[in-house]
C-alpha positions as CSV (number, residue, x, y, z in Angstrom):
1,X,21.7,19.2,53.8
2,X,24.1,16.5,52.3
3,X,21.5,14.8,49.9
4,X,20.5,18.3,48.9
5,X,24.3,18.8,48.0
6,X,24.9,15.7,46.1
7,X,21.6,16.2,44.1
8,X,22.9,19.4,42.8
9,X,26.5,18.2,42.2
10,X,24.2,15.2,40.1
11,X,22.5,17.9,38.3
12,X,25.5,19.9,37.4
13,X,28.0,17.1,36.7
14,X,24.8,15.6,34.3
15,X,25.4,19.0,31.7
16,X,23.2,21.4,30.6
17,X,19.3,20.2,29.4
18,X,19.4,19.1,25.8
19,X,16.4,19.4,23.6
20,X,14.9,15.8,23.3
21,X,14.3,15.5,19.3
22,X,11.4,13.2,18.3
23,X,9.1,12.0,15.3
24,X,5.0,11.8,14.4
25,X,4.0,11.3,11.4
26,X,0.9,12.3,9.5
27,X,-0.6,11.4,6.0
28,X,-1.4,13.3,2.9
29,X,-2.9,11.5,-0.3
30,X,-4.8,9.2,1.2
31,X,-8.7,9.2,1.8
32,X,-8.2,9.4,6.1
33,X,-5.8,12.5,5.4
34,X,-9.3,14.7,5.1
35,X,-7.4,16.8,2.3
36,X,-9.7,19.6,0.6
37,X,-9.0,21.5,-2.6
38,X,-9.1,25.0,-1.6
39,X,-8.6,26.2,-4.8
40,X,-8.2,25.1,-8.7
41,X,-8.3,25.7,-12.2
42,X,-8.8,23.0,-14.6
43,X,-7.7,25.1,-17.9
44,X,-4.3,25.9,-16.3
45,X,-3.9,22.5,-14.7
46,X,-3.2,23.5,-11.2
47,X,-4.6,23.2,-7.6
48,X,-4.2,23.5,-3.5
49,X,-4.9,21.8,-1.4
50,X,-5.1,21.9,2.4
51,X,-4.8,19.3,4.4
52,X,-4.6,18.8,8.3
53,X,-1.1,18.0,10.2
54,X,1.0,17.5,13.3
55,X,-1.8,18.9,15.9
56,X,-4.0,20.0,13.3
57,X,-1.0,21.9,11.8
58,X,-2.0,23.1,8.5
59,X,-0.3,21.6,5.5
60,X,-0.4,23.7,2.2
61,X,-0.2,21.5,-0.9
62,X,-0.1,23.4,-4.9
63,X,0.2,20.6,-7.0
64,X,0.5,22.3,-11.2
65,X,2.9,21.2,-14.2
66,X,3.6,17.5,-12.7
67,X,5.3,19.7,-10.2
68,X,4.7,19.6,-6.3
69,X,5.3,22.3,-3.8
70,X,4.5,22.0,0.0
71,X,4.5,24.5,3.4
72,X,3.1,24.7,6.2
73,X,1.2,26.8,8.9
74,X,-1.9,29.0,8.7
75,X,0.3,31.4,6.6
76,X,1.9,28.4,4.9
77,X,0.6,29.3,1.3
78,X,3.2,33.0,1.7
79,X,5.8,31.3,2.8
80,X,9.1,30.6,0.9
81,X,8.3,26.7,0.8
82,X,5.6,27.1,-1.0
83,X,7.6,28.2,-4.2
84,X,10.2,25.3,-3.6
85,X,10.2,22.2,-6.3
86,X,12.5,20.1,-7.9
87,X,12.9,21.3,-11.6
88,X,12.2,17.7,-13.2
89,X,8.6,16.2,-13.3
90,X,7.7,15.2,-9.4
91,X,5.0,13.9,-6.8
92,X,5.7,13.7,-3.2
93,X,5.3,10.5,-0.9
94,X,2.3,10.1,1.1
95,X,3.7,10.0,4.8
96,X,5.1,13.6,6.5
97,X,7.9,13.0,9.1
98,X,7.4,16.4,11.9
99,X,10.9,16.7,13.9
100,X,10.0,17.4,17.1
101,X,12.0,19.3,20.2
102,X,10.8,18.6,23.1
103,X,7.4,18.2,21.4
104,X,7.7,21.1,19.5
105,X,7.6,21.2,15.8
106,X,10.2,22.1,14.3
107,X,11.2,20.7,10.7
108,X,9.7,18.3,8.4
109,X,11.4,15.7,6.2
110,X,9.0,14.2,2.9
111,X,10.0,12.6,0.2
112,X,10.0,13.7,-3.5
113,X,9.6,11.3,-6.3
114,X,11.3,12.5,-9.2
115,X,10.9,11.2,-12.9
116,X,12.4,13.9,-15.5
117,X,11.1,11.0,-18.2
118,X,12.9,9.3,-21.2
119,X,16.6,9.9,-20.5
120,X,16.3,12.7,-18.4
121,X,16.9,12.1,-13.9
122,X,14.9,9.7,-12.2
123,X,15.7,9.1,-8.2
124,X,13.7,9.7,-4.9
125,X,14.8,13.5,-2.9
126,X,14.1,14.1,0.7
127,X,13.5,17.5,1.6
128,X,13.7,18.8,5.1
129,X,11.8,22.0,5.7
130,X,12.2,24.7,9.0
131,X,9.1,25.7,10.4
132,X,9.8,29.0,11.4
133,X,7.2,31.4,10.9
134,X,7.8,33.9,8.2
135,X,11.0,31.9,7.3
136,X,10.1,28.5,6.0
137,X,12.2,27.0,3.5
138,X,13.6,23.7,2.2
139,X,17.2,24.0,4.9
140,X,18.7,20.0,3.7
141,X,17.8,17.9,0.6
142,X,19.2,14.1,0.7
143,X,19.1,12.2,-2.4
144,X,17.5,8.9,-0.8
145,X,18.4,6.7,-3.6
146,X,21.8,7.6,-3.6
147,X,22.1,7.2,0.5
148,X,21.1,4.3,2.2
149,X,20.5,6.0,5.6
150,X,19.1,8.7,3.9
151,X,16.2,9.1,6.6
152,X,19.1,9.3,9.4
153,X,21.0,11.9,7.5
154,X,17.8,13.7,7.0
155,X,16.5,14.3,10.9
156,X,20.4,15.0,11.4
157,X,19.7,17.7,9.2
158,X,16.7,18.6,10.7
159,X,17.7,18.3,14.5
160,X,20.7,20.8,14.0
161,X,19.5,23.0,11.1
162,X,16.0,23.5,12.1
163,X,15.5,27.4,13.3
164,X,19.0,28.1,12.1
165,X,18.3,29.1,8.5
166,X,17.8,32.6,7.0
167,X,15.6,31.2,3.8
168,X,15.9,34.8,1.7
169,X,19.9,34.4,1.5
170,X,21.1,30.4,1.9
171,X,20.0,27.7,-0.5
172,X,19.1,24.1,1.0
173,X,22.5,22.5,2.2
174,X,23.0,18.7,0.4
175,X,23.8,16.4,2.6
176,X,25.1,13.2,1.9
177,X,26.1,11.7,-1.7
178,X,24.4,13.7,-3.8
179,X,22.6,13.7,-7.3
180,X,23.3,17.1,-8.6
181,X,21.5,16.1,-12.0
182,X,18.1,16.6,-9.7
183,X,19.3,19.3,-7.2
184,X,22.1,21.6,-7.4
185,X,21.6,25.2,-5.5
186,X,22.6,28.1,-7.9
C-alpha cells in the first residue's frame, strides 16, 4: 500500500499530461512526391495538383499567376487555405514540416519564396497553417529572412496556435521581425 501511495503522489506532484509536439516531413516538387495534376487549363495558366502527405494526408496545391496557394485534407481544395497567397510573385519550398501532438497532425509550417521582381519585395515567408477541418487557414507567418530562428518561431506558433484559430474573423498573427512590404493583414 505504501508504493501504491508514493506512485500516485509521483504522478500528481509530476503535473498534468502535456501534449508531446513533434515533426515529419514530407516532399512536394520533386519526382518521389507522386504529385498528380488533377486539374488545369493552359489558356488561363493555372492548375492543381494533389499530392500525398503526413499518412497519406492529402495535400491540395493551385499553382496560377506565379502565385501558390496550398491546403490540406480530402476537403482541402474548400477550405480557407486554399485562397491564401502572398500578393507578390511566389513559389513554395519543396519540404512540408506537419506539427505533430502526440502524433496527431495538427499544423503545418512551408516556406514561401517571394520575388515581387525589379524593385518590388524579395525575401523567403513561412506560413504556418491549422488543420482543423472546415477551419483551415494560414494562423502565423514568419518572415525567415528577416529571423534567423525563424523555424523555432514558426512551430512556436504552431504548437500553441494550432486549433485555436477562428479562420472567418482573425488574419494570420506575424511573429517575429517582420517584413510588412510582403505581408501585412488588413
Amino acid at each position: 500500500m505504501r508504493y501504491a501511495t508514493i506512485a500516485v503522489t509521483a504522478a500528481l506532484l509530476a503535473g498534468p499530461a502535456v501534449a508531446k509536439s513533434e515533426s515529419a516531413y514530407t516532399k512536394i516538387y520533386t519526382p518521389d512526391a507522386k504529385c498528380k495534376t488533377v486539374e488545369q487549363n493552359d489558356d488561363e495558366g493555372w492548375a492543381v495538383s494533389k499530392c500525398p502527405g503526413y499518412k497519406g494526408i492529402d495535400v491540395w496545391i493551385a499553382d496560377g499567376d506565379n502565385r501558390v496557394m496550398v491546403a490540406y485534407g480530402a476537403k482541402g481544395r474548400d477550405e480557407a487555405a486554399m485562397s491564401q497567397t502572398f500578393s507578390f510573385f511566389n513559389v513554395t519550398g519543396e519540404t512540408i514540416e506537419w506539427r505533430l501532438k502526440d502524433g496527431k497532425p495538427v499544423a503545418t509550417i512551408l516556406r514561401w519564396k517571394i520575388d515581387g521582381g525589379e524593385d518590388l519585395p524579395k525575401g523567403e515567408m513561412l506560413a504556418v497553417t491549422q488543420l482543423t477541418p472546415g477551419n483551415q487557414c494560414w494562423i502565423a507567418v514568419v518572415a525567415a529572412h528577416k529571423n534567423k530562428d525563424a523555424n523555432e518561431l514558426a512551430r512556436k506558433a504552431a504548437d500553441e496556435l494550432a486549433g485555436t484559430v477562428d479562420c472567418a474573423n482573425t488574419p494570420a498573427k506575424i511573429v517575429g521581425i517582420p517584413d510588412e512590404a510582403i505581408y501585412a493583414p488588413e
